[in-house]
C-alpha positions as CSV (number, residue, x, y, z in Angstrom):
1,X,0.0,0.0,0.0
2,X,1.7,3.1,-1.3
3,X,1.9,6.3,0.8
4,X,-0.3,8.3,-1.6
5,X,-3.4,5.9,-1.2
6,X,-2.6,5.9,3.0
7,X,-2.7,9.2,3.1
8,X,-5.8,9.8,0.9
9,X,-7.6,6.8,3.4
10,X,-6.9,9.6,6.1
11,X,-8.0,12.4,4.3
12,X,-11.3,10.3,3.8
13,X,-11.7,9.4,7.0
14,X,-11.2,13.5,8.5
15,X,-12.9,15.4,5.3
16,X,-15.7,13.4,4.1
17,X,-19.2,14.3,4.1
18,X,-21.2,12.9,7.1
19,X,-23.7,11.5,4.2
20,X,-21.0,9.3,3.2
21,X,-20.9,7.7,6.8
22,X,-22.0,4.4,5.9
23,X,-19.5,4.4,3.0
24,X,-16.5,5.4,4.9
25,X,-17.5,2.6,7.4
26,X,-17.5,-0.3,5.2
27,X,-14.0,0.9,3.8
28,X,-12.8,1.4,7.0
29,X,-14.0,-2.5,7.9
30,X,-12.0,-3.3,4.5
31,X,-8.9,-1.6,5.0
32,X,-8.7,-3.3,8.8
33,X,-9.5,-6.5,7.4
34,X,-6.5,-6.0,5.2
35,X,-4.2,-4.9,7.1
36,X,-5.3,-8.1,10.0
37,X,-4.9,-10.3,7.1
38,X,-1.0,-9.0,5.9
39,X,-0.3,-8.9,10.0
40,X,-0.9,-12.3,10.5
41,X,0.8,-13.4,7.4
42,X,3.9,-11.3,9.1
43,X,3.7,-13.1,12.3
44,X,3.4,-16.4,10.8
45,X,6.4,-15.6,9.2
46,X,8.5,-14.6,11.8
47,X,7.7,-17.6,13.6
48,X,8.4,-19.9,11.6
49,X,11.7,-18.1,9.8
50,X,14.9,-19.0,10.9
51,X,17.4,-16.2,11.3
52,X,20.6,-15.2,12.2
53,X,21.7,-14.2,15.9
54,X,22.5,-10.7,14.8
55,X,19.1,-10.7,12.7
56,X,17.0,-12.1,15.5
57,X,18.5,-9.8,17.7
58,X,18.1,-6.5,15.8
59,X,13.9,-7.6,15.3
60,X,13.5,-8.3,18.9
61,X,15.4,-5.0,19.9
62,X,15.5,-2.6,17.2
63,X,12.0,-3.5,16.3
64,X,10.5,-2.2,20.0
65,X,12.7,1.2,19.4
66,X,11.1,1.8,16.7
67,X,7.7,2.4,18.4
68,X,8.8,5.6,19.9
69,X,9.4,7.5,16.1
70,X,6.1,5.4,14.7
71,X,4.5,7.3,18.0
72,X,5.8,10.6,17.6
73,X,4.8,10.7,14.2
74,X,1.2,9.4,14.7
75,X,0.7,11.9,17.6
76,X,2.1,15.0,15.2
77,X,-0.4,14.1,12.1
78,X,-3.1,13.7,14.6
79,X,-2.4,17.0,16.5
80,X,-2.4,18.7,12.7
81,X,-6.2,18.4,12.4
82,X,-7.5,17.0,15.8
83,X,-10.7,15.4,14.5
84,X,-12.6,12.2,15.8
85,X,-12.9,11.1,12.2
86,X,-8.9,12.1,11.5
87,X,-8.3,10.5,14.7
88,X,-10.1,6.6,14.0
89,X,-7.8,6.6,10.6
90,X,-5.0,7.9,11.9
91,X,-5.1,5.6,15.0
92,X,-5.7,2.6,12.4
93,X,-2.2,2.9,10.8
94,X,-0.3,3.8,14.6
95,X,-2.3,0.7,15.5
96,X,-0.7,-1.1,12.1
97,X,2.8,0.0,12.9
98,X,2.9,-0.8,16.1
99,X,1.9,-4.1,15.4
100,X,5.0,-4.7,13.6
101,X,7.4,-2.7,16.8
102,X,5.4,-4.5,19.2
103,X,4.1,-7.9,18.0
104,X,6.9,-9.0,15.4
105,X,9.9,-8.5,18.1
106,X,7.5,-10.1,20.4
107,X,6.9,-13.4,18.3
108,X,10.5,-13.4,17.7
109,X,11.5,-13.1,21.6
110,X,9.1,-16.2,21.8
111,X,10.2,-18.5,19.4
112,X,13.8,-18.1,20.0
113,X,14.0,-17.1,24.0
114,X,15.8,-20.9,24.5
115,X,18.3,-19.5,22.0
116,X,19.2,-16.3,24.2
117,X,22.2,-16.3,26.6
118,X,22.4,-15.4,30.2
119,X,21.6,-15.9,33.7
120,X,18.8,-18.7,34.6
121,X,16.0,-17.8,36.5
122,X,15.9,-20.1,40.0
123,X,12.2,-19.7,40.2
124,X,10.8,-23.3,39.3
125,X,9.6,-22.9,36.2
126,X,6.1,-24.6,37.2
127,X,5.1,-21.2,39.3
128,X,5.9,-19.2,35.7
129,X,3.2,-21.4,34.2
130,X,0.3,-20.6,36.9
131,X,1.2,-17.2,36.8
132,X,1.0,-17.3,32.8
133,X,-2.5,-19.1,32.9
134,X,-3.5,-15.9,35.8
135,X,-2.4,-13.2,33.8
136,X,-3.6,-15.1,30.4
137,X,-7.2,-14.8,32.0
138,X,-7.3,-11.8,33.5
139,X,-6.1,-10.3,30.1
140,X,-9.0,-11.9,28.3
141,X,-11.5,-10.7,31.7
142,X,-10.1,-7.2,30.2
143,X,-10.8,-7.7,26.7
144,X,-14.8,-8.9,27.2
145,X,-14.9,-5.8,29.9
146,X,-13.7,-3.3,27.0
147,X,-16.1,-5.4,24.4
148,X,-19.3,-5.1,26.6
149,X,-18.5,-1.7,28.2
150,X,-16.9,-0.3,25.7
151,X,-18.1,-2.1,22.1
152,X,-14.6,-2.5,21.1
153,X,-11.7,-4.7,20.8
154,X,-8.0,-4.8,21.2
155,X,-5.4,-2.9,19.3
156,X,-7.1,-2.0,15.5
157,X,-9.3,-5.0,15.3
158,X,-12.2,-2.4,16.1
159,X,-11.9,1.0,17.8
160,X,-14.3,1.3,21.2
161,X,-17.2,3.2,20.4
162,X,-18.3,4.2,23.7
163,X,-15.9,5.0,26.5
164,X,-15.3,2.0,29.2
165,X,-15.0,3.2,32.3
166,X,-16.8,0.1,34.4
167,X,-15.6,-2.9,36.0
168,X,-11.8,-3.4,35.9
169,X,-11.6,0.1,34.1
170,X,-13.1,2.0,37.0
171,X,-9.8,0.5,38.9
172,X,-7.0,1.8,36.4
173,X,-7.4,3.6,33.0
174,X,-5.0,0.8,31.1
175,X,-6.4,-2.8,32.7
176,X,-5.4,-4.2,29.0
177,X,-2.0,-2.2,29.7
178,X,-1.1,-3.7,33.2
179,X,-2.4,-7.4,32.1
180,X,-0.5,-7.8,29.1
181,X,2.6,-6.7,30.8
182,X,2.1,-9.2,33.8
183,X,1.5,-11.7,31.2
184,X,4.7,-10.8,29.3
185,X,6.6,-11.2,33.0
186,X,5.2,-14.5,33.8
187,X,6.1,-15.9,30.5
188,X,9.7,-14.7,31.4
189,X,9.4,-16.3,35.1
190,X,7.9,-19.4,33.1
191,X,10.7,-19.7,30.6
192,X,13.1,-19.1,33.8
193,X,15.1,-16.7,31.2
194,X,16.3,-13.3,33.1
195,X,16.9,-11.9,29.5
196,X,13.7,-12.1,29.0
197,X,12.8,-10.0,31.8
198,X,15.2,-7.7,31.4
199,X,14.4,-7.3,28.1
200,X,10.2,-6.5,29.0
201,X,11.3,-4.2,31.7
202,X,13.7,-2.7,30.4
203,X,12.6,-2.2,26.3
204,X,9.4,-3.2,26.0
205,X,7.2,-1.9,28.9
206,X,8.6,1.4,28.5
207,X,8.0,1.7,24.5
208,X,4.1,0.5,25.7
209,X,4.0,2.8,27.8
210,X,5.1,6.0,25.6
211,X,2.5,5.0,23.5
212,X,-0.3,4.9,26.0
213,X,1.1,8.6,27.4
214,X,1.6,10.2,24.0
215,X,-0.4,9.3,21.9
216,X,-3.4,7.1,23.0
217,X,-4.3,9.5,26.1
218,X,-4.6,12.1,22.8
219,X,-6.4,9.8,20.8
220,X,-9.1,9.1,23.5
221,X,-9.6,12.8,24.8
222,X,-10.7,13.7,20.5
223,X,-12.8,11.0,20.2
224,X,-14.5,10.9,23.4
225,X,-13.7,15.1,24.7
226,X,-14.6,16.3,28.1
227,X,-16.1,12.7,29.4
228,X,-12.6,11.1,29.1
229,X,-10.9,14.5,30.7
230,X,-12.9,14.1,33.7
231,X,-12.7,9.9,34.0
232,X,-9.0,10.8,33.7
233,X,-9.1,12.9,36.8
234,X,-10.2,10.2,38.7
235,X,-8.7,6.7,37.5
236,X,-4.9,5.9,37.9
237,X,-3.4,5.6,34.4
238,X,-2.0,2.0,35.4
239,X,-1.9,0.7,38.7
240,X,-5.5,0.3,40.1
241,X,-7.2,2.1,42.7
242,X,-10.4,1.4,44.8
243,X,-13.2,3.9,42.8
244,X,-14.0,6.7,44.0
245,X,-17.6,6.9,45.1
């Protein structure tokens, strides 16, 4: 997909006439069907792709690094004309790229973390594997709250349409946020691998993190204006909190 026909999908999606609604919302379901289709084909492949040490290594590293330019950028186009129909198209293709910074190094660290060096964990590696099944639930609890609450899904499968602020989301802002993360660190625990770790602490929960604070924050307070401003006010942005009554 060239850059001319990307950036005329975001023009649609930020000039065109509200009449045309129901046509930019089947293109919009077209265009994130595509791009779900080429991103699994991507993650097939690098599962399944043997590479180099020095190529593995510059996917699983590099690749997460790159989330903070793919951020920057998508937070300056979106602050250029700050539109809820600007912002769903624009937040489609971040959404796309981060897929590869974020999903591809993470497939990669996967699939080859009994390849990488270093210390051993001396956790058995049975506790890892309750704590993965945990955090692997409570991650899917979070994606049927956001579905039920908030008619959406994760990352640009589908954009909420109403604001989730219920349930596990009256506790923290980023439930999704904090349970992937703790899944991510019992995978590490359950693969015993202090790489690993290291690597989601140091790299990768950081580069989440600039996203959430940069750019997402934005994206939610266009689409959704003074009633995410004032659930922001009173819900930690990650770790939870009883709700305030």
């Amino acid at each position: 997909m060239s850059a001319r026909v990307v950036y005329s999908l975001i023009c649609l999606g930020g000039f065109a006439n509200p009449k045309d609604s129901d046509m930019r919302q089947v293109i919009e379901f077209l265009v994130r069907v595509a791009l779900l289709a080429f991103i699994c084909f991507i993650f097939w492949w690098a599962s399944d792709t043997p590479l180099s040490t020095g190529m593995n290594l510059s996917i699983i590293v590099g690749g997460v690094l790159l989330t903070f330019p793919v951020v920057w950028l998508g937070r300056q186009i979106l602050d250029k004309q700050p539109t809820i129909g600007r912002a769903v198209w624009v937040t489609t293709f971040v959404h796309f790229g981060l897929s590869f910074t974020f999903g591809v190094p993470f497939v990669r660290a996967i699939t080859t973390h009994q390849d990488w060096s270093g210390w051993v964990l001396p956790v058995p590696s049975v506790i890892g594997l309750v704590l993965v099944i945990i955090t692997g639930a409570a991650f899917l609890l979070v994606v049927v709250n956001l579905a039920l609450k908030g008619f959406g899904a994760p990352s640009f499968i589908a954009l909420s349409r109403k604001l989730a602020v219920d349930w596990l989301y009256a506790w923290t802002r980023n439930p999704m946020v904090l349970a992937g993360l703790a899944f991510f660190l019992s995978l590490g625990i359950w693969f015993q691998s202090v790489l690993f770790l290291l690597w989601v602490l140091i790299l990768f929960a950081p580069a989440l993190l600039f996203f959430v604070k940069v750019y997402e924050e934005r994206e939610l307070e266009i689409r959704f204006g003074a009633s995410y401003l004032e659930y922001r006010s009173r819900t930690p942005m990650l770790f939870p909190r009883r709700p305030k009554r």
